[in-house]
C-alpha positions as CSV (number, residue, x, y, z in Angstrom):
1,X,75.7,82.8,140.3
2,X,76.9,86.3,139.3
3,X,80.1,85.8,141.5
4,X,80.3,82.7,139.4
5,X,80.3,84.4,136.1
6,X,82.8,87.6,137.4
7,X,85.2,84.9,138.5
8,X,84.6,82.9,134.9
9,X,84.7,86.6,133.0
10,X,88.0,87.7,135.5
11,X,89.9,84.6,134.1
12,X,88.8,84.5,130.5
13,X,90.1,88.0,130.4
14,X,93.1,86.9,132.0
15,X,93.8,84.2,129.4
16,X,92.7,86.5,126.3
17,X,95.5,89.1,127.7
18,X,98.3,86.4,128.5
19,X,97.5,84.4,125.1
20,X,97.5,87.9,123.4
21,X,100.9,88.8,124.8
22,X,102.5,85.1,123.5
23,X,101.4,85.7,120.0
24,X,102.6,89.1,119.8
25,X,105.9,88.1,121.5
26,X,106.1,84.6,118.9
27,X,104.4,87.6,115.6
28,X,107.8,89.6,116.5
29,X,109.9,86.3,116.6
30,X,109.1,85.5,113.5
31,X,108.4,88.9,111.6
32,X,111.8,90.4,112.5
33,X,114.1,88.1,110.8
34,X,111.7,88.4,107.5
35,X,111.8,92.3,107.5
36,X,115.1,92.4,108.5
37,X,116.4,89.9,105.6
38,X,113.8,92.0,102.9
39,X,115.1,95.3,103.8
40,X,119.1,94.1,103.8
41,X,117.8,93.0,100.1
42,X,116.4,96.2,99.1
43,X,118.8,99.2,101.2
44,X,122.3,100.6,100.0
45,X,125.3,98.2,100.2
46,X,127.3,101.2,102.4
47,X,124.3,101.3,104.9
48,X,124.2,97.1,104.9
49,X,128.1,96.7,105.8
50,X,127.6,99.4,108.4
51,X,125.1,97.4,110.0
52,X,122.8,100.2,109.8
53,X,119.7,98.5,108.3
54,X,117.4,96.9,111.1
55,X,113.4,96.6,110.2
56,X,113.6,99.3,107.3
57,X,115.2,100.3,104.5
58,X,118.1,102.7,104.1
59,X,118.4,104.1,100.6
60,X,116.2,102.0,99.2
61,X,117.3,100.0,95.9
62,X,116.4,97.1,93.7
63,X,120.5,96.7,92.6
64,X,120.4,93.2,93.5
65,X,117.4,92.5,92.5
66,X,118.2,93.5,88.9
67,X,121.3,91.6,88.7
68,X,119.3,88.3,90.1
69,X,117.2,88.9,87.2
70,X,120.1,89.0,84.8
71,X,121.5,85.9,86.0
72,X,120.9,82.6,83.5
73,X,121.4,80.0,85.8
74,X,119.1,81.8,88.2
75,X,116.1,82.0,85.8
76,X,116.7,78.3,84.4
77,X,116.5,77.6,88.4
78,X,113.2,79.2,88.8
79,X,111.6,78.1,85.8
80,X,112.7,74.4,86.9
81,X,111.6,74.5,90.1
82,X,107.8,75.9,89.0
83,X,107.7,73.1,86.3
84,X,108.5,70.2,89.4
85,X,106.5,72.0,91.6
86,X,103.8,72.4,89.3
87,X,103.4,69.0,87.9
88,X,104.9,67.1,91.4
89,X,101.9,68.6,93.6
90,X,99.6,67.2,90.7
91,X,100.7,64.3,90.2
92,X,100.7,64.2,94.3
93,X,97.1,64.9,94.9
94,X,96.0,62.6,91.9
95,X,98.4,59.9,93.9
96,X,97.0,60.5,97.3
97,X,93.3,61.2,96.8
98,X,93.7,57.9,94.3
99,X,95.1,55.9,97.9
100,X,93.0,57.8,100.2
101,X,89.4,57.5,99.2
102,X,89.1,53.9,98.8
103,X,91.1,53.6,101.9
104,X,88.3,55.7,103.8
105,X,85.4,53.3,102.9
106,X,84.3,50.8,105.1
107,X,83.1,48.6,102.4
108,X,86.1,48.2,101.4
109,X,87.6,45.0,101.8
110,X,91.1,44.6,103.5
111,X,91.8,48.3,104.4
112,X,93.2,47.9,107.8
113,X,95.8,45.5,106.0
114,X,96.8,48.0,103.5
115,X,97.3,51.0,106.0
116,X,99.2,48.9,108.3
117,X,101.5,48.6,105.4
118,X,101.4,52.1,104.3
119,X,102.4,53.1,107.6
120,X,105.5,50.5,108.1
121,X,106.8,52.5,105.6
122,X,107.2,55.7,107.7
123,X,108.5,54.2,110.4
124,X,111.1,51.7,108.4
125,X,112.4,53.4,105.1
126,X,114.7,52.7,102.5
127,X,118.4,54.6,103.3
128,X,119.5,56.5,100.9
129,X,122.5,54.0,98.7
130,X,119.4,51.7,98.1
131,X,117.5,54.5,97.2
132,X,119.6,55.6,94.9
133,X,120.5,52.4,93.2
134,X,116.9,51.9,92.5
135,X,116.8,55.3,91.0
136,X,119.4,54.4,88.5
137,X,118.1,51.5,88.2
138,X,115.0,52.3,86.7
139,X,116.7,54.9,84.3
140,X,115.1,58.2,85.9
141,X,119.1,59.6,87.3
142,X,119.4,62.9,85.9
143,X,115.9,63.2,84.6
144,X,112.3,65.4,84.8
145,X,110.5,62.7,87.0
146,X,113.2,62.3,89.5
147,X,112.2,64.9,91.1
148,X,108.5,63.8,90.6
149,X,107.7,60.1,90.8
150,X,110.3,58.8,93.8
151,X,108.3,61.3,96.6
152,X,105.1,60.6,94.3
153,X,103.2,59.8,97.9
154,X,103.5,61.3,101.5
155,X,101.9,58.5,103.5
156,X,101.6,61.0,106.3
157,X,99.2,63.8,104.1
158,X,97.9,60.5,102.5
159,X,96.5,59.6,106.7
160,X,94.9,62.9,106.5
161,X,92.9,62.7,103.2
162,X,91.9,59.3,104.3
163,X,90.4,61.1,107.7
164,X,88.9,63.7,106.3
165,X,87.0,61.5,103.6
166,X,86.2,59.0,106.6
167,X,84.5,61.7,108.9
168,X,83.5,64.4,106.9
169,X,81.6,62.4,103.7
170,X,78.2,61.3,105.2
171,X,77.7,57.4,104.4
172,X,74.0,58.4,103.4
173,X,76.0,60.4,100.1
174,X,77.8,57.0,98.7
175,X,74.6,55.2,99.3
176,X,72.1,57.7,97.2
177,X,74.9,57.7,95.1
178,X,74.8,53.7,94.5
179,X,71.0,53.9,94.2
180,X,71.2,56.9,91.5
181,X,73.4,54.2,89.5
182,X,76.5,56.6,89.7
183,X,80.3,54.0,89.8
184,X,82.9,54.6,92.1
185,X,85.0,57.0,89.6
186,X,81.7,58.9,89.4
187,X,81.1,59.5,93.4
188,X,84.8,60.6,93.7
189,X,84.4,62.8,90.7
190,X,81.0,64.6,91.6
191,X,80.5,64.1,94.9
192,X,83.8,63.3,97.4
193,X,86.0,66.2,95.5
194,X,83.7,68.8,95.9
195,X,83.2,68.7,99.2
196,X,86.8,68.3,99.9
197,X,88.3,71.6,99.3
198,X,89.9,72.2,102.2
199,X,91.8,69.2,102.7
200,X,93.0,69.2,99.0
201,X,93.7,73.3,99.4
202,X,96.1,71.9,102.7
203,X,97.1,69.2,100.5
204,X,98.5,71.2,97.6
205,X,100.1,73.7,100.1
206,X,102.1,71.0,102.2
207,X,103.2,69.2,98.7
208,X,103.8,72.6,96.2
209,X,105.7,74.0,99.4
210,X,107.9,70.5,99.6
211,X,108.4,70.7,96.1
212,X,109.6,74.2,96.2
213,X,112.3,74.0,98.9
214,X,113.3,70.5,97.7
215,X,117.3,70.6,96.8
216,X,118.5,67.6,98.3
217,X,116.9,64.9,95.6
218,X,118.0,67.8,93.2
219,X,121.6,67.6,94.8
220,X,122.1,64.1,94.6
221,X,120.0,62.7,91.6
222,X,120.8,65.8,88.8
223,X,123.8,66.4,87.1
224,X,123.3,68.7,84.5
225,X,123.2,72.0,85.8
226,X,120.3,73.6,83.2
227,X,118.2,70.9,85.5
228,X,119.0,72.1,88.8
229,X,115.7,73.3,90.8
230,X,116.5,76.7,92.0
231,X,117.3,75.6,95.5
232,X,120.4,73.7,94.6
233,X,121.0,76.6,92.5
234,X,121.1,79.1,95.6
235,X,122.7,76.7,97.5
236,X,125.6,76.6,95.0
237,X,125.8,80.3,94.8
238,X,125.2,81.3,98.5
239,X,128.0,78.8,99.1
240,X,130.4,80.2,96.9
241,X,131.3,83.8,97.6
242,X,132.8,83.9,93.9
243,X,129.4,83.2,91.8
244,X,127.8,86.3,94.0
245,X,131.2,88.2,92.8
246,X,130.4,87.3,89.5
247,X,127.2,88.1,89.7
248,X,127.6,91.7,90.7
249,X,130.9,92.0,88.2
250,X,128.8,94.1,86.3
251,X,128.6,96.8,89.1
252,X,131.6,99.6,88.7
253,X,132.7,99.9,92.3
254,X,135.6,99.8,94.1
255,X,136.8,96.4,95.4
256,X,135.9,97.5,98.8
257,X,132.6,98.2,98.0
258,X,131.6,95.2,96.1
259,X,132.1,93.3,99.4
260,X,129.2,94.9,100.7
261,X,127.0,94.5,97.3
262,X,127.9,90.8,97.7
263,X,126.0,91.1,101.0
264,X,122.9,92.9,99.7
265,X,123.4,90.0,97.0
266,X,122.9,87.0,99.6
267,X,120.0,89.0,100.8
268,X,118.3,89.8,97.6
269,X,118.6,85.9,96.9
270,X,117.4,84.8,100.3
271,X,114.1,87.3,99.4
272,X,113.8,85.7,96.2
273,X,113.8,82.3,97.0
274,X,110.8,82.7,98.8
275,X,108.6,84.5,97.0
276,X,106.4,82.1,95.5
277,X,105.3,80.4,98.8
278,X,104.3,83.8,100.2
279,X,102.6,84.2,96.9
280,X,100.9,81.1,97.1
281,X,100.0,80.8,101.1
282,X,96.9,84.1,101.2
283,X,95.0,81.6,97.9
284,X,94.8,78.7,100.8
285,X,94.8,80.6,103.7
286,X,90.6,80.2,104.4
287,X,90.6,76.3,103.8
288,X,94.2,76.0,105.9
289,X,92.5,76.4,109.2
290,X,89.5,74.2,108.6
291,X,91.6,71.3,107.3
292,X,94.4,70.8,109.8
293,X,92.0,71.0,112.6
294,X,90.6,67.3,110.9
295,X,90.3,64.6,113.5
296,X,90.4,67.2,116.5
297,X,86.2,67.5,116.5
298,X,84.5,64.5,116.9
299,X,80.5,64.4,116.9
């Protein structure tokens, strides 16, 4: 028996050492790149041309950042993108908890039916000319909601509300529920949403996170430019060496120098970008973990 557990306590060890080494290996994969990009954004432009800027900084300064800051269209961008990601994710969640929770009862009548159709649409989906003809069609080209109301539902997140609500929501609740006199609106209200927190915190994070980096609807359904989300926005400037120039006109340096402020420039804009989903991620973080491991537990 003790030979049993040394053996057993030898290769747990084993695989706590070996699984410790992979996620240091994938932590250092991942982390470089992101220290590396934030430090180019924040060092010198002399010590960024020179290639001298690795996981630090190297005369640190927020140049770039201030002239980010300055920018118009960058602004507009940002304040455009919070506005569709901000009213997008809610009118997602409304959407999908709406689709999911009468999905997830078994009283209800013709469920199977209507998921088998919900999920014919992930597999065959509109292209895009349709798509688009529809679109302008219903008047929403160059508009608010169409950024919002064509990707108003992700069948996929719209499967995992309906499994969480199926598994995790005791039948015994809807039933004291019925007996107490409470409707349908009612349970959802007071008693599914409350105990749903983690799902709707993953929820939120995997819609307001789509929403964010979301440039290709932008691309092709906006025109004016004062709409633009801000990823079209640094998609048009990091593809155009000539807005960064512009951008860092401002800067009295020699030509050859203002080369290398254009690099600090992409950097700084990179950095930016991205800020708001690093913001948002440590709010989530504790209901994350519990709610994408729904459906691997059963019992």
């Amino acid at each position: 028996m003790e030979k049993a557990k040394t053996k057993k306590s030898l290769s747990d060890n084993l695989f706590f050492i070996v699984n410790g080494l992979f996620l240091l290996i994938c932590f250092i994969v991942v982390a470089f790149p992101i220290l590396n990009v934030v430090s180019q954004s924040v060092s010198s432009p002399k010590a960024v041309i020179a290639g001298k800027v690795f996981l630090w900084p190297v005369d640190f300064n927020l140049n770039a950042y201030k002239q980010i800051f300055q920018n118009k269209l960058l602004m507009t961008g940002y304040k455009n993108s919070f506005l569709y990601t901000l009213v997008g994710t809610f009118f997602n969640i409304v959407m999908t908890v709406a689709i999911a929770y009468p999905l997830s009862r078994k009283d209800f009548i013709g469920r199977n039916v209507i998921t088998g159709i919900f999920v014919f649409t992930m597999i065959f989906n509109a292209p895009l000319i349709p798509t688009y003809l529809n679109i302008k069609n219903l008047g929403l080209l160059d508009t608010f909601w169409v950024m919002v109301i064509p990707g108003a539902i992700s069948v996929y997140n719209m499967i995992i509300a309906r499994t969480f609500f199926q598994n995790t929501i005791p039948t015994e609740l809807f039933e004291a529920s019925e007996l107490d006199g409470a409707s349908d609106m009612q349970v959802l209200t007071n008693v599914v949403l409350p105990l749903s927190k983690p799902i709707l915190a993953v929820l939120v994070l995997y819609y307001a996170v789509g929403h964010w980096n979301a440039y290709f609807d932008g691309m092709i359904y906006l025109n004016t430019e004062m709409k633009f989300p801000l990823q079209v926005v640094l998609r048009n400037i990091l593809a155009s060496v000539e807005m960064i120039e512009q951008m860092v006109s401002s800067i009295t340096v020699q030509d050859a120098q203002r080369l290398a402020y254009v690099e600090v420039m992409k950097y700084a804009i990179i950095v930016f970008g991205s800020i708001p989903v690093l913001l948002l991620y440590p709010f989530v973080q504790k209901y994350f973990v519990k709610g994408v491991m729904i459906g691997s537990v059963k019992g």
